[in-house]
PLY file of the C-alpha trace (Angstrom):
ply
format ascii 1.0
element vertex 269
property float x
property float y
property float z
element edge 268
property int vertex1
property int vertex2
end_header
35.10 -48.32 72.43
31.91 -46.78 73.04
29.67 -47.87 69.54
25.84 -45.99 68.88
23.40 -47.88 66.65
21.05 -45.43 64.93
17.37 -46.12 63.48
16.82 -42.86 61.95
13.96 -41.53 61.20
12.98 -38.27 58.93
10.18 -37.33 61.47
11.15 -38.27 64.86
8.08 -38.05 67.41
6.53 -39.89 70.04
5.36 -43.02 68.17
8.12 -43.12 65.92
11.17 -42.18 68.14
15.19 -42.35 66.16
15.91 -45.19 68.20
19.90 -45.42 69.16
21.29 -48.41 70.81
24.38 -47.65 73.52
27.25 -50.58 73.12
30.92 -50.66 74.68
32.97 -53.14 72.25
35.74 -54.36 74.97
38.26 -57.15 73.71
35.74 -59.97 71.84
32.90 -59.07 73.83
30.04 -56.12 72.57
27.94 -55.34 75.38
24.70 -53.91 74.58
24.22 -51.58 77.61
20.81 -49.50 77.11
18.39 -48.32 74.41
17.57 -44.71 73.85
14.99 -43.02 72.25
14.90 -39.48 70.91
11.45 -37.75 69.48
12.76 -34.70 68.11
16.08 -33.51 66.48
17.92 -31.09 69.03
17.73 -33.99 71.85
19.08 -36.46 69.34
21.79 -34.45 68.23
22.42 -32.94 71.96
23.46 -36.78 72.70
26.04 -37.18 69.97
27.45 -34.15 70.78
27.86 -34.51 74.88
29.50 -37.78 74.15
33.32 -37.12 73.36
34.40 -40.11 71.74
32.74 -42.76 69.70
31.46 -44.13 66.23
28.00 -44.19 65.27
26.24 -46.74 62.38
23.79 -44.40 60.90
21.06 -46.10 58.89
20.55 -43.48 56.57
22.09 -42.81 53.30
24.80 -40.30 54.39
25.48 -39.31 50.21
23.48 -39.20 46.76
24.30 -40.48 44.08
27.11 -38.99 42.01
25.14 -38.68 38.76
22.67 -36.61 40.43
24.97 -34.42 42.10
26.76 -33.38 38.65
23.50 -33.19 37.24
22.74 -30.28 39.17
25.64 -29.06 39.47
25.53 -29.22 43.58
29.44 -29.19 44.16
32.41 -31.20 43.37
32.78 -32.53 47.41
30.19 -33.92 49.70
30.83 -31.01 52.21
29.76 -28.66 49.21
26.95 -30.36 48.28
25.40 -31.27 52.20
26.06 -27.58 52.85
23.69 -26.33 50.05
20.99 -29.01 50.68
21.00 -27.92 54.35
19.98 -24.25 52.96
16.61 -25.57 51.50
13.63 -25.70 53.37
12.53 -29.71 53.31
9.58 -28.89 50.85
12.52 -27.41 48.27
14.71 -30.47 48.80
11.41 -32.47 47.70
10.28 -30.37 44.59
13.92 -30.21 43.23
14.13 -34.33 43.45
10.36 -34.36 41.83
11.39 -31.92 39.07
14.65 -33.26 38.56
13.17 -36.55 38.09
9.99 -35.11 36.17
11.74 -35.13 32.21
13.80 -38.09 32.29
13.55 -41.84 31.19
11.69 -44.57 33.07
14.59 -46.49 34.98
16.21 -43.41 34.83
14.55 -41.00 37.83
15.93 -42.85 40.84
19.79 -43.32 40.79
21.75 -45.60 42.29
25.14 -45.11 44.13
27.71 -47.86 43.68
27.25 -49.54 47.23
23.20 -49.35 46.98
24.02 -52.17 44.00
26.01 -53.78 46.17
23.96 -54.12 48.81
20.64 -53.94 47.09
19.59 -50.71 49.16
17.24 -48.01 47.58
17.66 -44.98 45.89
18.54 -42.30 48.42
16.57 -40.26 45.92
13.53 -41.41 47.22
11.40 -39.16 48.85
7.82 -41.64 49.05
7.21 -44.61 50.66
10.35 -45.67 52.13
11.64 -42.00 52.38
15.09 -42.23 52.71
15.72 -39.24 51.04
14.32 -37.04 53.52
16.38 -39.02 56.25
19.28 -37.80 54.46
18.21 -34.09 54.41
17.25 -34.47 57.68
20.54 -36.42 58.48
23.54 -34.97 56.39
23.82 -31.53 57.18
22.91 -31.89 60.72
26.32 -34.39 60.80
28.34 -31.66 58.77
27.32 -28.65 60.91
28.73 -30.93 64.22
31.56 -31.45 62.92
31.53 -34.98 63.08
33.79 -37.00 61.15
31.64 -38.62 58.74
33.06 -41.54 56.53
34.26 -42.01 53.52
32.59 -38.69 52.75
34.27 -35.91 54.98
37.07 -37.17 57.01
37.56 -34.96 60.13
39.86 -34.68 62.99
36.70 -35.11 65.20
37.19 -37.95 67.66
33.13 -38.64 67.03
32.93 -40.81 63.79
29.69 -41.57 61.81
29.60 -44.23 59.24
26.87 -45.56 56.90
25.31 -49.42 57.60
22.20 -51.21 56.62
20.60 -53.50 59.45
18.61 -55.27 56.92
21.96 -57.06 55.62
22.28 -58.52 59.31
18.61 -60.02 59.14
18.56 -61.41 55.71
21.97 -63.19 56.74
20.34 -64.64 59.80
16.49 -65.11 58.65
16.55 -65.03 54.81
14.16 -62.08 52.78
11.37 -63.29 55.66
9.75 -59.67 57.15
9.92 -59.11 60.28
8.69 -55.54 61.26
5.99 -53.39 59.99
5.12 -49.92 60.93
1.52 -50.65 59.93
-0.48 -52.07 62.98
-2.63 -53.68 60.44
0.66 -55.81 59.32
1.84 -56.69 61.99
1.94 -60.35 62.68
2.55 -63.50 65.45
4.66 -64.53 62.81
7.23 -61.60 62.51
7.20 -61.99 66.47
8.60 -64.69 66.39
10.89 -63.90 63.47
12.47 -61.29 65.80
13.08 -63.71 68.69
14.83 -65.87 66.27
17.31 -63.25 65.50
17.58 -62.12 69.05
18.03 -65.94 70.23
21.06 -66.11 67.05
22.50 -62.63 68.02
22.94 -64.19 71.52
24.08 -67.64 70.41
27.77 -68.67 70.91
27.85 -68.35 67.05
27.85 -64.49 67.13
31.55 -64.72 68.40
32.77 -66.54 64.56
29.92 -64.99 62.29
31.07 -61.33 63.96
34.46 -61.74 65.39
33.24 -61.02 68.95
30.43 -62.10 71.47
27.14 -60.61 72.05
25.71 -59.22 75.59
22.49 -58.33 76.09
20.63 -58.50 79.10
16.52 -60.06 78.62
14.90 -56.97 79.19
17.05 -55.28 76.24
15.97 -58.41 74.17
12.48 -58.40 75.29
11.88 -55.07 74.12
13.78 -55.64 70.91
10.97 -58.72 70.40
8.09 -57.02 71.81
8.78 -53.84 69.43
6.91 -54.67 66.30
7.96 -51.68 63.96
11.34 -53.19 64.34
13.35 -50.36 65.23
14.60 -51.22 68.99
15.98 -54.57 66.88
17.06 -52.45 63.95
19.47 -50.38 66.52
20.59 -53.45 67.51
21.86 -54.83 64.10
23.36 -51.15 63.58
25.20 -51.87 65.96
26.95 -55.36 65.36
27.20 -54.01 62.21
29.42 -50.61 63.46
31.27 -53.05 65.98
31.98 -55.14 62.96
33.32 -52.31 60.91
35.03 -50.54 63.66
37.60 -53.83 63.48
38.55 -53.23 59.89
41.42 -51.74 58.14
39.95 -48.81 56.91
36.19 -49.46 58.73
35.67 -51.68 55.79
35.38 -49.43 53.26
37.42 -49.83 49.69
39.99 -47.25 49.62
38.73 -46.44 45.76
35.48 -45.94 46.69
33.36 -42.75 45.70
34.04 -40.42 48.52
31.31 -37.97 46.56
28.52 -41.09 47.23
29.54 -42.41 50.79
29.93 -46.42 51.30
27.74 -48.57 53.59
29.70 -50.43 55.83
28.54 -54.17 55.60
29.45 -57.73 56.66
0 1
1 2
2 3
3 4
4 5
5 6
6 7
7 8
8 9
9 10
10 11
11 12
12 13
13 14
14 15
15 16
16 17
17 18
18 19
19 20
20 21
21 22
22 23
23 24
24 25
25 26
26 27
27 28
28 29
29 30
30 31
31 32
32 33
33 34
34 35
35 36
36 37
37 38
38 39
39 40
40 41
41 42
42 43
43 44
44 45
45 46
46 47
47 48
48 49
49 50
50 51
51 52
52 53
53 54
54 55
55 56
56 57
57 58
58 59
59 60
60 61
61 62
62 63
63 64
64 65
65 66
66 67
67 68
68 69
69 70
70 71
71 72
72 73
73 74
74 75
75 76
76 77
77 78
78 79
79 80
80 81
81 82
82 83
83 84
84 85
85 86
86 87
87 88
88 89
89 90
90 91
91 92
92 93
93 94
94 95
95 96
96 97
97 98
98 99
99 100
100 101
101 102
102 103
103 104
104 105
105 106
106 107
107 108
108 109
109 110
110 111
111 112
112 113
113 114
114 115
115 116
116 117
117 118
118 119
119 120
120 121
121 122
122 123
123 124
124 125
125 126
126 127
127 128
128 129
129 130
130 131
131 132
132 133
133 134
134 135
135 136
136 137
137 138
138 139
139 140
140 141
141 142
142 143
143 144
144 145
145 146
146 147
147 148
148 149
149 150
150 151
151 152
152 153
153 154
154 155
155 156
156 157
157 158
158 159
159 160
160 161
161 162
162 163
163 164
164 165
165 166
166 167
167 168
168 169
169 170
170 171
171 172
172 173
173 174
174 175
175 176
176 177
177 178
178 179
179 180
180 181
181 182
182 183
183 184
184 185
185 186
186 187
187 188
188 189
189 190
190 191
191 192
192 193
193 194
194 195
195 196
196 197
197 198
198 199
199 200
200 201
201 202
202 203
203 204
204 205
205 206
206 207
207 208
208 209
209 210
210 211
211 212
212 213
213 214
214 215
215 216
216 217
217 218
218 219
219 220
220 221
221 222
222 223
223 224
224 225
225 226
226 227
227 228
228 229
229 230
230 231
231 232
232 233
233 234
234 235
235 236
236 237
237 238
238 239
239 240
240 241
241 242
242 243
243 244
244 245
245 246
246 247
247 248
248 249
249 250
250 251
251 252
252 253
253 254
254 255
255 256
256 257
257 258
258 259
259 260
260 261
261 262
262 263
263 264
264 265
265 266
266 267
267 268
C-alpha cells in the first residue's frame, strides 16, 4: 500500500516547503522510501493527483468545529461547508473567524471539535501563531475539488484517501512534552538535536514492530536529514506516516463509527 505523510503548511515556499514523506506498507514491514518537498500548491496537489492509489495522513485539521459551523449557518455537510469557504478569498476566511469571534465570551472564541479534546490539539479556528486555520482553508477545499476521498468527512469512491493525524501524539509517546523542533533559528537547540535522533534511533528500534504493529525501514540518509532538519518537518512527515500506516490497519481507519462526520476525526495511536 503506497502511504504519504504530509507536513502541511498554509504558505508553502522555499524555506518552508509541505514536506510529504513516500512509504510502501508491505506485510509488517513500512518502508520509508524518499522525502519530497513541494513550495507551492499546484506541484503539491499535481503529486496527489498523478498517483492513482493511496492514503495520505494530512496534518491539518481537515473540519471545524460543529458549533461554529451552525453558528454561521455554513451548511448542514462538510462538502457544503468546504465548498463555501473555498469561495472566500483567504483575507475573508480570516475577518469572518476575527468577527465571529469579536462579541463572544472569553473561553468562548476558539472552539473545540470532539477529537481536538481528545487529543489535546488546537482550535482549528486559529488563524495566529500556530495557524492551523489557514492550513485548513488552504487544505480543505483543495481535497474536495480533487475528489479525494476524505475521511470521516466526505466518503468518496476515489481510490486516493486522505485522513486527519497529529505527529505530535507519536513524539510525546516516544520523548514525553520535551520540544524538539522550532521554526525560529534563534530556538533552535543541540538539545532538540539530539531529541530528534532519539526518536529516529526508537522509530528504527526492533520495538517499532509491537508499539506499531509493523517494522520500520529507513535508510541513514532519510534519517540524517530527518535529524539534521531543525524545524522538524522532514521528522514530522515521518510520524505522519507511522501514524497513516497505523490507521490504514484498522477496522474503520480507526475512527469511531459515531463520530461527528460534520468535524472530521484525527486518526491516532
Amino acid at each position: 500500500m503506497q502511504i504519504y505523510g504530509i507536513d502541511f503548511t498554509s504558505a508553502p515556499s522555499k524555506t518552508k516547503p509541505i514536506a510529504c514523506a513516500e512509504a510502501w506498507l508491505e506485510f509488517d514491514v513500512l518502508h520509508i522510501k524518499k522525502f519530497r518537498r513541494f513550495i507551492d500548491f499546484p506541484s503539491f496537489m499535481e503529486f496527489l493527483k498523478r498517483s492513482p492509489v493511496w492514503i495520505a495522513g494530512m496534518d491539518f485539521p481537515l473540519g471545524q468545529p460543529r458549533k461554529l459551523i451552525e453558528n454561521l449557518q455554513w451548511g448542514t455537510t462538510w462538502a457544503e461547508y468546504v465548498n463555501r469557504v473555498g469561495q472566500m478569498t483567504k483575507q475573508e476566511f480570516v475577518e469572518t473567524l476575527n468577527q465571529y469571534r469579536q462579541d463572544r465570551a472569553i473561553g468562548d472564541r476558539e472552539h473545540l471539535r470532539q477529537t481536538d479534546k481528545l487529543t489535546g490539539a488546537i482550535s482549528p479556528m486559529k488563524v495566529y501563531g500556530v495557524p492551523v486555520g489557514k492550513m485548513f482553508f488552504e487544505g480543505a477545499p483543495r481535497l474536495l475539488a480533487a475528489g479525494f476521498s476524505v475521511l470521516p468527512c466526505h466518503p468518496t469512491n476515489d481510490p486516493r484517501i486522505a485522513i486527519e493525524i497529529y505527529p505530535a501524539l507519536v513524539a510525546k509517546s516516544l520523548i514525553g512534552k520535551q520540544s524538539y523542533k522550532s521554526d525560529s533559528k534563534q530556538k533552535q537547540t543541540s538539545e532538540m538535536q539530539f531529541l530528534r535522533q532519539e526518536i529516529i534511533n526508537q522509530v528504527r528500534s526492533t520495538i517499532s514492530k509491537t508499539k506499531y504493529g509493523f517494522a520500520i525501514e529507513i535508510n541513514s540518509q532519510l534519517a540524517r536529514e530527518c535529524v539534521d532538519d531543525a524545524s522538524g518537518d522532514t521528522l514530522d512527515a515521518v510520524l505522519a506516516t507511522i501514524q497513516t500506516a497505523h490507521a490504514s490497519q484498522q477496522p474503520n481507519y480507526g475512527i469511531p463509527e459515531n463520530c461527528d462526520r460534520l468535524e472530521g476525526w484525527i486518526c491516532h495511536l
